[in-house]
N, C-alpha and C positions, 0 to 999 in steps of 0.2 A: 166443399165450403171450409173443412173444416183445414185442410190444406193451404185455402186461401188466405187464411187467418191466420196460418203459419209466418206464411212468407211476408204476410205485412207486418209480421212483430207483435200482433197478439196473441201473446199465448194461451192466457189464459181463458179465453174465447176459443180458440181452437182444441183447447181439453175438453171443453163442454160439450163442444158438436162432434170430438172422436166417441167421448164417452155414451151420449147420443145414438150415435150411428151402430157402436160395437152394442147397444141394449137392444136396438132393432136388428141387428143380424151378430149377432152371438157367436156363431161359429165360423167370420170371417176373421182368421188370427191377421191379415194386414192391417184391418181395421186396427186392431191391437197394438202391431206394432208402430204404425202411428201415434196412435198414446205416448208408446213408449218413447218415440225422439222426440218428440215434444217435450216431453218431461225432463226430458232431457237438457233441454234446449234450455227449462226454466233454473239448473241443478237439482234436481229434483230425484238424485242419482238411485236412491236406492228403490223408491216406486219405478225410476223405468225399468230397474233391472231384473224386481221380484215379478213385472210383465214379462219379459222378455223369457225369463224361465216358466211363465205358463204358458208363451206360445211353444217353448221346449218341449214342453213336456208331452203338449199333445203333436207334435211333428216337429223332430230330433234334428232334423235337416233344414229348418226351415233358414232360407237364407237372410235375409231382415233381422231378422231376431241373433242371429249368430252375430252379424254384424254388427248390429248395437253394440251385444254382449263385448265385443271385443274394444268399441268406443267407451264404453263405461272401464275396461278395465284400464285402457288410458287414462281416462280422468283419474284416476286410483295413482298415477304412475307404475301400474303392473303392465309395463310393455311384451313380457315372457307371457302374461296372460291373453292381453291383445292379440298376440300372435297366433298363439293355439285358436282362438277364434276365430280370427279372418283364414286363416289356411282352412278352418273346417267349411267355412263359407265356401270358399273358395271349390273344395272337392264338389261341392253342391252345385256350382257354377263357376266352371274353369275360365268359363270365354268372356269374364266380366274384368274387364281392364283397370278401369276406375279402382278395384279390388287391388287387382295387383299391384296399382299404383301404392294403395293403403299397405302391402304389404311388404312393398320393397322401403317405405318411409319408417316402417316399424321394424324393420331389421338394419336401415343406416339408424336409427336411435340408437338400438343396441349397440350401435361402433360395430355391425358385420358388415364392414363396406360392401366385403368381397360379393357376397351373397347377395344384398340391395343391388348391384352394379349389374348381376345378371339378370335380376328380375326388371328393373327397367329395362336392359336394353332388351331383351325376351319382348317387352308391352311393345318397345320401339320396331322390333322386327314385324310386329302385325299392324303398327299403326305409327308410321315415321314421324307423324308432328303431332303426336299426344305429350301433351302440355305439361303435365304433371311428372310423367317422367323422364324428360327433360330438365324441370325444377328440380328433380333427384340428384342426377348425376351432378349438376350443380351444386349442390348442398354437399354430396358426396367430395368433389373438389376442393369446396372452399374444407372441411373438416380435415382433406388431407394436406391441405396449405396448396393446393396448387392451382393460384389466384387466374394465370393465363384461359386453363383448362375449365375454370368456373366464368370468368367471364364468358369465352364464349359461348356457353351454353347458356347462362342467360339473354345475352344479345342474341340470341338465336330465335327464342320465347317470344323477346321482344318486338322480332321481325312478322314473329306471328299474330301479336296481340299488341300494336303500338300504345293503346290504351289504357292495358294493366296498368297500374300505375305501383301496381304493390312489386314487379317485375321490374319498374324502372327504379325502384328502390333498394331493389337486390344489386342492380348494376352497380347504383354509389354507393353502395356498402362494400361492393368487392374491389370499387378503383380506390377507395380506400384503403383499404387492405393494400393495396397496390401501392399506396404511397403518392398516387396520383390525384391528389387534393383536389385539386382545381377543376378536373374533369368531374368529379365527384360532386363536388359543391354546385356547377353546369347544370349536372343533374336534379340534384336540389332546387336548386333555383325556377328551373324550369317547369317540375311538378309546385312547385310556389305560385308560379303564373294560372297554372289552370286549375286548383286548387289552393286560394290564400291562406287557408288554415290548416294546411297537410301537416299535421304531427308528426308522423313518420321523417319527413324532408325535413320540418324544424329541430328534432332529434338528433338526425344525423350531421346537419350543419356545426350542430354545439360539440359533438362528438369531432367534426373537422378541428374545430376552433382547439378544441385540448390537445390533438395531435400538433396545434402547431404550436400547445402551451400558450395560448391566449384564455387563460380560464374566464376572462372577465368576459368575451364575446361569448365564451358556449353558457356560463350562468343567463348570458339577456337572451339567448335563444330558447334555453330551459326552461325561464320565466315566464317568455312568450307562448311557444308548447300546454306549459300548465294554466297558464289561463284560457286557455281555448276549452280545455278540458279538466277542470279543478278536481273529479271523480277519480285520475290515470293517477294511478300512484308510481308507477313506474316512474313517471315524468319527478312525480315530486322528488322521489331518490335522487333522480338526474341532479337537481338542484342542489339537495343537501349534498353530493358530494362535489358539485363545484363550487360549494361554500368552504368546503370541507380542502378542497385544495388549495386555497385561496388564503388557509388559516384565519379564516372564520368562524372558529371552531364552534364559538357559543349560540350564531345564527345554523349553523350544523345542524348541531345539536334539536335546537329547535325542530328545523327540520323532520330532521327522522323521527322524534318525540311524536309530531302530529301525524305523518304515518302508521306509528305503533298504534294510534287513537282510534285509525280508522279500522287498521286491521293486526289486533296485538302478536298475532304471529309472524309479521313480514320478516322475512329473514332478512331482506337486504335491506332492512331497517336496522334489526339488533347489528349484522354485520356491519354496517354502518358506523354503528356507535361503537365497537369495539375498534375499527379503522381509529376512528376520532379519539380515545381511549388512547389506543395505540401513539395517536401523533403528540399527545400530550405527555408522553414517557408511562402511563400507568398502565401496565403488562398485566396486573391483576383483576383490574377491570374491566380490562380487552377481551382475557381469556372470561369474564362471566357473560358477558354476551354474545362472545363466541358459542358457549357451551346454552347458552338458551335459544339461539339460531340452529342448534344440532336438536336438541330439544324438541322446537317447533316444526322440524322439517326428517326426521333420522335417517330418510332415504337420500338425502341430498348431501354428498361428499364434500361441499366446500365449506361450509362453517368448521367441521371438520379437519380439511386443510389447514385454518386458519388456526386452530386448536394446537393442532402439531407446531406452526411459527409462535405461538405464545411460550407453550409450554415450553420450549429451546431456549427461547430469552429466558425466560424465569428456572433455567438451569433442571429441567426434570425429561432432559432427553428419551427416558425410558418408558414414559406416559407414552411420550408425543410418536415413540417407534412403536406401542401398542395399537393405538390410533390404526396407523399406516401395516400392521399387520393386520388386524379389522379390515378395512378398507383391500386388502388385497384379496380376502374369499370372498367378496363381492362376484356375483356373475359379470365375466365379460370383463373382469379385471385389466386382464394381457392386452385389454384394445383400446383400455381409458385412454386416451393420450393424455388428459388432464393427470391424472395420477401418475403415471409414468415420468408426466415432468418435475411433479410433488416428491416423488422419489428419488429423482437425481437430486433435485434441490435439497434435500433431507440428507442424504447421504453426504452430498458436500459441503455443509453445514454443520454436521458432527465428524467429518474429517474422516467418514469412511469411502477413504478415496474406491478402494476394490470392489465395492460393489458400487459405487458410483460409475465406476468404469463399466459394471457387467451391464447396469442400464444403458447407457449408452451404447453399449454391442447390439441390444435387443433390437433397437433401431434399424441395423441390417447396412449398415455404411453410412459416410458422411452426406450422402443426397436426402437421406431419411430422417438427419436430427429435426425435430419441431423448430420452427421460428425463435418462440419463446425458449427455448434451450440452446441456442448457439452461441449465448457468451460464455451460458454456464459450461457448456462443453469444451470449450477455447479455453477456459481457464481449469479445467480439471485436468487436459492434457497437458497444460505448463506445469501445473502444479508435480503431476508425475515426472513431468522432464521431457514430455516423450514431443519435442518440437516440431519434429516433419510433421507429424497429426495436423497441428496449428495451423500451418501455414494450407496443410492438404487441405482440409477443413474451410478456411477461409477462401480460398479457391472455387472449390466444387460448393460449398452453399452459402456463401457471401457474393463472390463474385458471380459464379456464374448461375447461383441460383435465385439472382436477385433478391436478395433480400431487402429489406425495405430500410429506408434512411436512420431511424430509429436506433434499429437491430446493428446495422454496419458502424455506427458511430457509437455502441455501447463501450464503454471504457477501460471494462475487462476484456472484449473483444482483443483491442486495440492496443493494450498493453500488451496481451499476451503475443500478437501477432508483430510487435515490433519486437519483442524480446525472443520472439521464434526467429526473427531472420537476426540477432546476435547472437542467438545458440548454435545455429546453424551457416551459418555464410551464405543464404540462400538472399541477401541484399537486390539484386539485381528482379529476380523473380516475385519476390513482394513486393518491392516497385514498381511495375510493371500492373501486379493486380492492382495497386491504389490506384495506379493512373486507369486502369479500366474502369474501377467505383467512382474514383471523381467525374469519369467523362458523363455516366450518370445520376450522380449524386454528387449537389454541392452542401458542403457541410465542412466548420472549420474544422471541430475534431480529426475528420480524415484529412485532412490537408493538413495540419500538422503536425499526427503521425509519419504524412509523407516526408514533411520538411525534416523530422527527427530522423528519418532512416537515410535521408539525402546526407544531412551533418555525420552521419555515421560510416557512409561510405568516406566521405571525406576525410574523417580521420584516421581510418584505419589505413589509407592511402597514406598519410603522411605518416603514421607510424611501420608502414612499411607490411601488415598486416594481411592485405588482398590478393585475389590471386589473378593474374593479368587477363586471363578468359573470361574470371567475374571484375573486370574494367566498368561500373557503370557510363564511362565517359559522360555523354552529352545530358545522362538524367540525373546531374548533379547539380540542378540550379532548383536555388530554393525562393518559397517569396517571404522569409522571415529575416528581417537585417539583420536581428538579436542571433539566429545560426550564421548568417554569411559571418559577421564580426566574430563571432565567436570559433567559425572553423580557420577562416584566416589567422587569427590569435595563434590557436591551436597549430596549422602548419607552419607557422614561422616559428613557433620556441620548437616543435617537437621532431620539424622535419629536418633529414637525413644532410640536408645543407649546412645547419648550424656548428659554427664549431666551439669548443669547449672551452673555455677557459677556466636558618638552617633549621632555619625552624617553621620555614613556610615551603609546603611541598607539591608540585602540580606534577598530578599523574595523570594519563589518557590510558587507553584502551582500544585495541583494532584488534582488524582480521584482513584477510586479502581486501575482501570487496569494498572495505571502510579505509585501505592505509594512505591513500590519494591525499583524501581528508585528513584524516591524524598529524600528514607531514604538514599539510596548509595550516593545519591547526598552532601547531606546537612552533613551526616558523614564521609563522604569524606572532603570535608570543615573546618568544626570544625579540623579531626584529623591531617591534613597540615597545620592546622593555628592559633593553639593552642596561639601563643603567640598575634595575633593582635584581639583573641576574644573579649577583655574587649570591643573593639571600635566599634563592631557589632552590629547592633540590628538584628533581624531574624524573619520572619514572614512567615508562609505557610498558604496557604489560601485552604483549602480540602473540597472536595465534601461529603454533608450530609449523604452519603450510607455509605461512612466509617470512618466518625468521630469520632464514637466509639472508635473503635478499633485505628485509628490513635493518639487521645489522650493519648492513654496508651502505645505505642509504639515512639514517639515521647517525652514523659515526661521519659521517660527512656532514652534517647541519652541527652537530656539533663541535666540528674542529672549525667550521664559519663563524660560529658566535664564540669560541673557547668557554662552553657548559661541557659538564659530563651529563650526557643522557641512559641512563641504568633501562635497560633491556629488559626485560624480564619474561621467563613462556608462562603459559596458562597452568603446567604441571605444578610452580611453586604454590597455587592459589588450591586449588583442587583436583582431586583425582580424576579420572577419563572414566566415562561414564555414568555421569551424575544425572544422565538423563532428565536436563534440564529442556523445557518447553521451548523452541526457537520458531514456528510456523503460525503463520495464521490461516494457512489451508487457499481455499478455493479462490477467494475472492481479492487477493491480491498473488495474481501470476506468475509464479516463478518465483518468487520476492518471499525469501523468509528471513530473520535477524539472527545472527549468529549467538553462538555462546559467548562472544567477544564481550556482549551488552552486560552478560550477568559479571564480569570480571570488576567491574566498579565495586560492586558488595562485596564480594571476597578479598579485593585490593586493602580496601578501606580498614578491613580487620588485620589482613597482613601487616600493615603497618602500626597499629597497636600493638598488635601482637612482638614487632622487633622493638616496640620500645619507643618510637617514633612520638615527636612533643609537638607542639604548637598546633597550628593548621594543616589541613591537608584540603587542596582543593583537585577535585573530578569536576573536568570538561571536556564534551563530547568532541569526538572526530568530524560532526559535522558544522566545525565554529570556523568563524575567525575571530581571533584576540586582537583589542585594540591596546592603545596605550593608558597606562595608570591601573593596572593590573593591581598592585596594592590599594587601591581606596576597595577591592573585593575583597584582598587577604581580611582588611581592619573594620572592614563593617559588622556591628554589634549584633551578637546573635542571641541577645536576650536573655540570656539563660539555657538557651538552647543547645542540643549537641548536632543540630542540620541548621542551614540554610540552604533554601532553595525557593525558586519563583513560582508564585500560584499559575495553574493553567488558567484557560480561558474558557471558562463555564458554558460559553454558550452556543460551544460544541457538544451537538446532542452524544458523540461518542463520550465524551467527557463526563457527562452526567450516567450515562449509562457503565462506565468505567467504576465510578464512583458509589453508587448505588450498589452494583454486584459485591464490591469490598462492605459495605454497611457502613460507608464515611457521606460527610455532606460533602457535597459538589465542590461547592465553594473554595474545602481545604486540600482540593486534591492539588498538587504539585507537581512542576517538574522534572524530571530528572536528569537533563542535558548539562546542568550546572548544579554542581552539589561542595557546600562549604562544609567542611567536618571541624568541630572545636575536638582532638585529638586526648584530651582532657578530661571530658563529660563523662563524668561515670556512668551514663545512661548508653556509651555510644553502642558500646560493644555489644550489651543486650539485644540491642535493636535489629545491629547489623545484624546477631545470627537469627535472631527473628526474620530478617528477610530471606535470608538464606533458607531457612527451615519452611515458608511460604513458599517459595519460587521452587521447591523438591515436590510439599504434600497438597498443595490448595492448586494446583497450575489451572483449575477450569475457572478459576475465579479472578485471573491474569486478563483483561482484555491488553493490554498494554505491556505484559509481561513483565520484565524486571520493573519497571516503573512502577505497575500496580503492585508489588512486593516491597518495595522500599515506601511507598505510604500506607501499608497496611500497617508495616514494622514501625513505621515512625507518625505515626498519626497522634498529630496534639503535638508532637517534638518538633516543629520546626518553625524557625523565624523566615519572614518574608522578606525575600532580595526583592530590591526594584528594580523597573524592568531595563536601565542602561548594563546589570550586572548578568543579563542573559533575556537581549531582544530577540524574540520569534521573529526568523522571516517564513514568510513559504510564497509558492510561486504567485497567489493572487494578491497579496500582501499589497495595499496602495502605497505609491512614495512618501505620500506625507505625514502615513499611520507610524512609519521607522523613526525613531531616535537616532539625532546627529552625532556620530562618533560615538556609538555604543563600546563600551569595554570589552563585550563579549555579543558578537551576532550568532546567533543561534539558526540556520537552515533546517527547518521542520519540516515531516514529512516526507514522502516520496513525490519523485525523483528528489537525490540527492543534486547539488549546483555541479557535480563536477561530469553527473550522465550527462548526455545529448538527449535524454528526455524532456530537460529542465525547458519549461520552452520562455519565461519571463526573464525579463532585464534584471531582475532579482539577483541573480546569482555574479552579477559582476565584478562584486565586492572580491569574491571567492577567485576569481579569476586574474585578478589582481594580483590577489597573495601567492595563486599562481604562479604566474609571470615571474614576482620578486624569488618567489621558490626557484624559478630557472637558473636565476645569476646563483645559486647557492649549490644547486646537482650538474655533478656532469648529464652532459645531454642523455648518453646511454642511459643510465638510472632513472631521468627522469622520461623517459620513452618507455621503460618496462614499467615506470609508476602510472601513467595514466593508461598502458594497457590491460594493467589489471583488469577492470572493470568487464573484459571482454573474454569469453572461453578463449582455452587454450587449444586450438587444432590445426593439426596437419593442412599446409598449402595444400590443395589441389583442384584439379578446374574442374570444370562445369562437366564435362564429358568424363568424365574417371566418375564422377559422384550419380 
């Protein structure tokens, strides 16, 4: 009876009749441990347990009782406990399956796949369609990402049990994972027919909905969900975080607040509100509910995780790598994959590429990186340089390891893997793998890194650059007009066919990879302002690797327009080795900023320093100069010794820029366009002020020389308007630009003159271009736009 009572859900009924039953026979310990699951059953944990050790005590072996013992240490989360129990069970009764299923479940917990994997297939060699472990090897699957391998072991289950329904739920969870929506949602739909209120199928629907970033369909699935069941808190999270994506912050909020009400230690409540925290820029508030999520739970590793990304933002790296040593004597550490990914993420986040690198060995090859670690990895191997990685990389677990739409069109991906086949000449072969990802995966991001490495073979064809074995021929058609016009452009000024035919002072500043720009720049300039040249003096200050060549390309614009252009190297400004900051590490691929950038602040003083009167205006290499150049020299700078143009606030990098300096958002500024009153007895201080930030603060640089010139000059600057230095960048709308600006500013990466640039945006630049042609010989201006590409030895496909 007392059984019967179990199974219909009373429990408390069914205590009375074990307790009943064990007062009429005393010395039957089943009786007992009846009690005890029961008790169980109510959490009732530590009465079943203190049973469970007096059926122990008087029979050591008993197997019930063991077995509990080991369910209660689960409840506890002591799985190393659990385990010693069901194995002693187990000795006590070897031939019991169900057991071994328990015990292969409790060792994939642990992350010991290896060991789970025998112990199920062990149940499977005595009993080929035992159910449970089956559902192992599955679970086992999906935790090692090998969604093919997990599907069909559940479909298999399936065949067995068409009815499960908790089995058809695993299926669209795993076509999910697959990327395969639609079959997933099938599945959904279908447990929706014979089940209207299945929770599970409305969960995973809303879960479809956010993969396809429709946050507003998975909130009304969420909604739906929780009203079926207003007790599932789980559900309710679901909700606050598609509020929460939605920048609904304050309904969020709410959210998780009535969570906390019901159960004040839910962690993915406080984590919740620290997310929320987070998306509102307050990092310190983020980090106190992270740390009371650790608090409430100490055995749970991700409040944790979340601890170590606050603390990094809020500058205390050395907490956040205690944390993550903590977190490494953890039992079973080497198998975390979650942490292991925390780690690489960690590591290239504070720019220790080396042991980022060593995590990634651990891995055991590139079929082995995690899902979630394959941008980060694609971009750690740019950032090293080391390109064949890249592309091997996106090969063997992009393309042929299927990875899912998501993951293939990540952006760091994508950069890095188009900038691996310009480090490498490997053109032909990355092409190749796109067109296998687009056959299945459509998604614009890959289709227009195709079309960018399509434009690239193209160029390098007219610059004479390819090597005829790597001929892409026929995979040279793109579907973007903006590269067909643009490589056409490019072949006709660049290809091998063509033939050749004083008190206001504007200085630039290059390096190889910027001088494309400096030229467009500065003859853009001269050719808009032909008439106030005599009043100019002109100075570039270029990096010794191309001085060369920039002498003899620069002494030509100059004998075009009859200005003197003064040359000058980086050694007049400051010594070699000033071990100034120029990287931002991981998360822009390959791509770090030269020393070139810090030469404006050194320039600026040089020129004081000879003595140098009136104005001095710095503008970047990635401009064009329009006409009336003077209404910049004579605009009023207040009393000021800078002008320059306020950023654009309501870039969250901008406020977090901002912030790390201890300035208001509001006054942080530009640096692309910088007016100097030459005059200002304040200037000189300031400049070494930048100087002496950009040597001893560099962890305080998100922006680097930028954030050093408003740290130095903060409060010192009058506001340019923005025709004296307009932002484009590539999403830029047409009708957001000002007509005939004095100064366009190209912000950003891709700069207008890569084949990255993939918007109409940059035509202005191309432009200036073009009129650049009629002013260089072809030769000159063929080694100026191939800068931008490694220098390497010809050779074919079969030599490499």
């Amino acid at each position: 009876m007392g059984l019967s009572a179990r199974q219909g859900g009373d429990y408390s009924g069914a205590v009375k009749l074990f307790e009943a039953a064990s007062a009429a026979a005393p010395g039957n310990l089943n009786i007992l441990v009846e009690l005890a699951h029961t008790l169980c059953k109510m959490s009732r944990i530590a009465e079943a347990e203190a049973i469970y050790y007096r059926v122990i005590e008087q029979e050591g072996g008993h197997f019930g009782a063991l077995v509990g013992l080991g369910h209660v240490a689960k409840l506890r989360n002591d799985r190393c406990g659990a385990l010693e129990y069901f194995e002693a069970a187990s000795r006590s009764n070897p031939g019991h399956l169900n057991l071994q299923v328990e015990i292969g479940n409790t060792l994939r917990e642990l992350h010991r796949f290896e060991d789970a994997e025998a112990v199920y297939r062990h149940v499977l060699e005595k009993e080929p369609k035992q159910v449970g472990a089956m559902i192992g090897l599955g679970h086992i699957a999906k935790q090692r990402e090998e969604w093919p391998a997990a599907l069909a072991q559940f479909e298999a289950v399936a065949g067995l049990q068409p009815e499960n329904q908790s089995i058809q739920l695993e299926i669209a969870h795993t076509l999910r994972e697959m990327d395969r929506l639609e079959e997933a949602e099938a599945h959904c739909q279908r447990l929706l027919e014979r089940v209207p209120n299945h929770i599970g199928a409305l969960v995973l629907l809303g879960a479809a909905c956010q993969q396809r970033q429709d946050n507003a369909g998975a909130l009304k699935y969420f909604e739906t969900a929780a009203g079926i069941d207003i007790s599932n808190l789980h559900i309710q999270l679901e909700v606050a975080h598609a509020l929460r994506e939605m920048d609904r912050l304050e309904e969020a909020e709410a959210a998780y607040r009535r969570v906390l009400e019901q159960r004040p230690n839910a962690i993915g409540a406080l984590i919740g509100l620290g997310h929320l925290q987070k998306s509102r820029g307050d990092w310190p508030a983020a980090l106190v509910h992270y740390e009371e999520a650790a608090a409430a739970n100490p055995d749970n590793p991700k409040p944790q995780f979340e601890m170590m990304v606050a603390l990094r933002e809020l500058l205390r790296p050395e907490e956040a790598e205690a944390i993550l040593r903590r977190l490494e004597e953890a039992p079973h550490a080497e198998t975390d994959g979650e942490l292991q990914m925390r780690k690489l993420e960690h590591y290239c986040t504070t720019l220790q590429l080396d042991k980022a690198a060593e995590c990634v060995l651990s891995w055991g090859g590139h079929a082995n990186v995690p899902t979630r670690a394959i941008a980060l990895t694609a971009g750690l191997y740019a950032a090293r340089g080391e390109w064949h990685e890249v592309v091997d990389l996106f090969r063997v677990r992009v393309v042929e390891g299927g990875a899912s739409s998501k993951i293939a069109a990540h952006p760091v991906l994508l950069e890095a893997v188009t900038r691996a086949a310009r480090a490498t000449g490997r053109y032909v072969e990355v092409l190749n793998l796109v067109d296998r990802l687009l056959a299945d995966i459509t998604h614009p991001e890959i289709q227009n890194a195709r079309d960018q490495l399509v434009e690239e073979a193209r160029l390098l064809r007219s610059l004479n650059l390819h090597s005829d074995d790597e001929d892409p021929g026929g995979c040279l058609a793109t579907g973007s007009p903006l590269r067909a016009w643009r490589a056409d452009l490019l072949s006709q000024l660049l290809g091998p066919a063509r033939q050749t035919k004083s008190n206001r002072t504007v200085y630039l500043c290059t390096d190889k990879n910027y001088l494309p720009g400096a030229m467009v720049a500065l003859s853009s300039l001269l050719r808009h302002n032909m008439e106030s040249l005599r009043n100019y003096s002109i100075l570039v200050f270029c990096s010794d690797e191309i001085m060369d060549f920039a002498s003899v390309a620069f002494a030509q614009l100059a004998a075009a327009f009859s200005v003197r252009i003064d040359l000058r190297r980086p050694t007049s400004l400051f010594a070699d080795g000033s071990k100034l900051r120029t990287g931002w590490g991981i998360f822009t691929p390959g791509h770090a900023l030269s020393e070139a950038a810090y030469y404006r602040i050194y320039a600026a003083l040089q020129l004081l320093e000879e003595g140098v009167q009136g104005r001095a205006l710095y503008i970047d290499s990635d401009t064009c100069v329009g006409p009336r150049l003077d209404r910049l020299f004579e605009f009023e700078l207040e009393g000021q010794p800078l002008g320059a143009r306020l950023e654009n606030t309501a870039g969250v990098g901008i406020q977090r820029a901002a912030k790390r300096l201890g300035i208001v958002p509001e006054a942080y500024f530009n640096s692309g366009v910088l007016l100097f009153d030459l005059s200002h007895p304040r200037l000189a201080g300031a400049l070494r002020s930048a100087i002496e930030i950009s040597l001893t603060q560099k962890h305080r640089l998100t922006f680097l020389d930028q954030c050093a010139l408003n740290l130095a000059f903060h409060d010192m600057v009058a506001t340019l308007p923005e025709p004296f230095n307009m932002y484009v960048r590539q999403d830029t709308e047409a009708e957001a630009l000002t007509t005939d600006p004095v100064v366009r500013h190209f912000l950003q990466r891709p700069k207008p003159w890569d084949p990255m640039y993939r918007s109409a945006n940059c035509t202005p630049w191309f432009e200036e271009f073009s009129a650049l042609g009629q002013v260089l010989d072809i030769g000159l201006l063929r080694r100026l736009f191939a800068l931008q590409f490694p220098v390497r030895p010809v050779q074919s496909a079969r030599a490499r």
